[in-house]
C-alpha positions in Angstrom: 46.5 56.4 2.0 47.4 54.0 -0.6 47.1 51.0 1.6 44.0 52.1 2.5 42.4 52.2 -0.6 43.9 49.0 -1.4 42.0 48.1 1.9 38.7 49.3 0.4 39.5 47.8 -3.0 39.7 44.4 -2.0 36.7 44.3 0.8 35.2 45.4 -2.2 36.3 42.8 -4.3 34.8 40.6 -1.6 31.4 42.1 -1.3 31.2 41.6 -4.7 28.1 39.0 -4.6 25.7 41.0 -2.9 23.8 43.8 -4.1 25.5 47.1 -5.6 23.2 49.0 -3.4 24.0 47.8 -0.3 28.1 47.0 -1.4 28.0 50.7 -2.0 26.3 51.9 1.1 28.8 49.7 2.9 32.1 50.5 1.2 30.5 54.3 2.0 30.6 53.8 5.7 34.2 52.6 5.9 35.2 55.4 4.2 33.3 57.8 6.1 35.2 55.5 9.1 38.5 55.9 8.0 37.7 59.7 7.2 37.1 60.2 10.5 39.9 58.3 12.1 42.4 60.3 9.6 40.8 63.4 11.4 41.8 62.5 14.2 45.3 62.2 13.4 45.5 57.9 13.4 48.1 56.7 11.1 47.6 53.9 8.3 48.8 51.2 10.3 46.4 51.7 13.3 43.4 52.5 11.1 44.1 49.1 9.1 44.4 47.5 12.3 41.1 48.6 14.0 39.8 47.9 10.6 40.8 44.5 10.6 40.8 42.2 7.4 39.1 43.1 4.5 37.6 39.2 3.7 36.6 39.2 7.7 35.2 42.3 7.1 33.1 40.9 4.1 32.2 37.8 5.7 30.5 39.7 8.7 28.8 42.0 6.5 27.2 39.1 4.7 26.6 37.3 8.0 24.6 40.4 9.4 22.7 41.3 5.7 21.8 37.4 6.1 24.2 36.7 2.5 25.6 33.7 1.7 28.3 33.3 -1.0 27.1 31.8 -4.3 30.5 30.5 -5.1 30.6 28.9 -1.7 27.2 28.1 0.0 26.5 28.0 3.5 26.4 24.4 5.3 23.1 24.1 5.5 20.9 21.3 7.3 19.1 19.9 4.0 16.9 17.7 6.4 15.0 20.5 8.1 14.3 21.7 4.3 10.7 20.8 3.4 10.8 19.0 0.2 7.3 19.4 -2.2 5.3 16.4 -2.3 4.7 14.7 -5.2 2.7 12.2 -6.2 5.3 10.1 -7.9 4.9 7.3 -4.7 0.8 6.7 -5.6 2.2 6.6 -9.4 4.3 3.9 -8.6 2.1 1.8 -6.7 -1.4 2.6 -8.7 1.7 0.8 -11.8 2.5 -1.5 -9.6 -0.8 -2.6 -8.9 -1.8 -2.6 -12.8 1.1 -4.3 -13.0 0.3 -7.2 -10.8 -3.2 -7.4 -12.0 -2.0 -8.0 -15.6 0.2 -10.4 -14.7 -2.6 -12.5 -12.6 -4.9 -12.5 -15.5 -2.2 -13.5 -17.8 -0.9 -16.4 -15.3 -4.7 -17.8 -14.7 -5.4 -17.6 -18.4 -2.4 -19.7 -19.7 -3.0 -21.6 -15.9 -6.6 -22.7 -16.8 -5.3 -23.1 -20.3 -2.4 -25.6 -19.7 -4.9 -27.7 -17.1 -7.1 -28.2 -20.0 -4.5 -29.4 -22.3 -4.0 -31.6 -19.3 -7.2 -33.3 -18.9 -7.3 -33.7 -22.9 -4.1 -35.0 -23.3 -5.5 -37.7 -20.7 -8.0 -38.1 -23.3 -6.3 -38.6 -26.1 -3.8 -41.4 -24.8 -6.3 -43.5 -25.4 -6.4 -42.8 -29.4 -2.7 -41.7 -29.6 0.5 -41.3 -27.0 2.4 -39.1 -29.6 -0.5 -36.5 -29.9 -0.9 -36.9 -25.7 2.7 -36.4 -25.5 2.5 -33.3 -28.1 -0.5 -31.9 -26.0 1.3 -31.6 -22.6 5.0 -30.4 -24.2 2.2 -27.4 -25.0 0.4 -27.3 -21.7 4.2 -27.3 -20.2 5.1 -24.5 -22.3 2.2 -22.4 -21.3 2.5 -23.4 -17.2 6.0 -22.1 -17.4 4.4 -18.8 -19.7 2.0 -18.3 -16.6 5.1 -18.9 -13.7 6.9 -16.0 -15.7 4.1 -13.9 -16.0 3.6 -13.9 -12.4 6.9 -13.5 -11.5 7.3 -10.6 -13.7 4.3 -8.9 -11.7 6.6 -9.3 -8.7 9.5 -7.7 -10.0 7.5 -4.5 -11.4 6.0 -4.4 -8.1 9.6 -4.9 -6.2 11.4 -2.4 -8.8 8.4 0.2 -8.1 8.4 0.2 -4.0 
């Protein structure tokens, strides 16, 4: 008898992680099983065998009550698991295409900007070369200003798709 209740002892050890109700209507029907076995006169040994293994035991009982073991889940297929949608991809691109807008406006601002320096700086070679000179180390300072602002809006919109 005392193997046997160590039998029951550690299948319930093992049906430990699902619900006391059904654990105890399970651990109920083995006893009532091995009960009936003693009745008809089956020693330890055979009742153990027919029995079988206390964590096989557990691990069909889960696998018919549709139980998987927190401390070791299931292999699941993850793929066939619908994910919610979000709308984090129309967030990304409705930035992204702020983003590129910006940087337009920006570029054809300092753009129109620097060709104007570039026409008056034709202008004023006539009254000075150092001013001209001045004038279109500006306009080359704000062409590179509009280069980088554009290129910028391509990175946001590569970093966001």
């Amino acid at each position: 008898m005392d193997m046997i209740n160590q039998w029951l002892e550690e299948l319930e050890r093992e049906l430990q992680d699902i619900l006391e109700e059904d654990r105890l209507e399970i651990l109920s029907s083995y006893k009532e099983q091995v009960n009936e076995m003693k009745e008809l006169d089956i020693d330890e040994e055979e009742i153990l065998s027919r029995l079988g293994w206390p964590k096989k035991v557990a691990q069909e009982v889960k696998q018919s009550l549709d139980y998987t073991e927190s401390r070791f889940p299931a292999d699941k297929d993850d793929s066939k698991v619908e994910k919610p949608k979000s709308n984090e991809k129309g967030f990304k691109k409705g930035i992204s295409i702020c983003a590129i807008i910006a940087s337009l406006c920006v570029s054809i601002l300092f753009f129109m900007t620097s060709f104007r320096f570039i026409i008056g700086s034709i202008f004023l070679m006539s009254f000075s070369i150092g001013l001209a000179i001045a004038v279109l180390g500006v306009t080359l300072i704000l062409f590179n200003i509009g280069v980088a602002s554009l290129y910028t809006g391509y990175l946001i919109y590569k970093r966001l798709n």
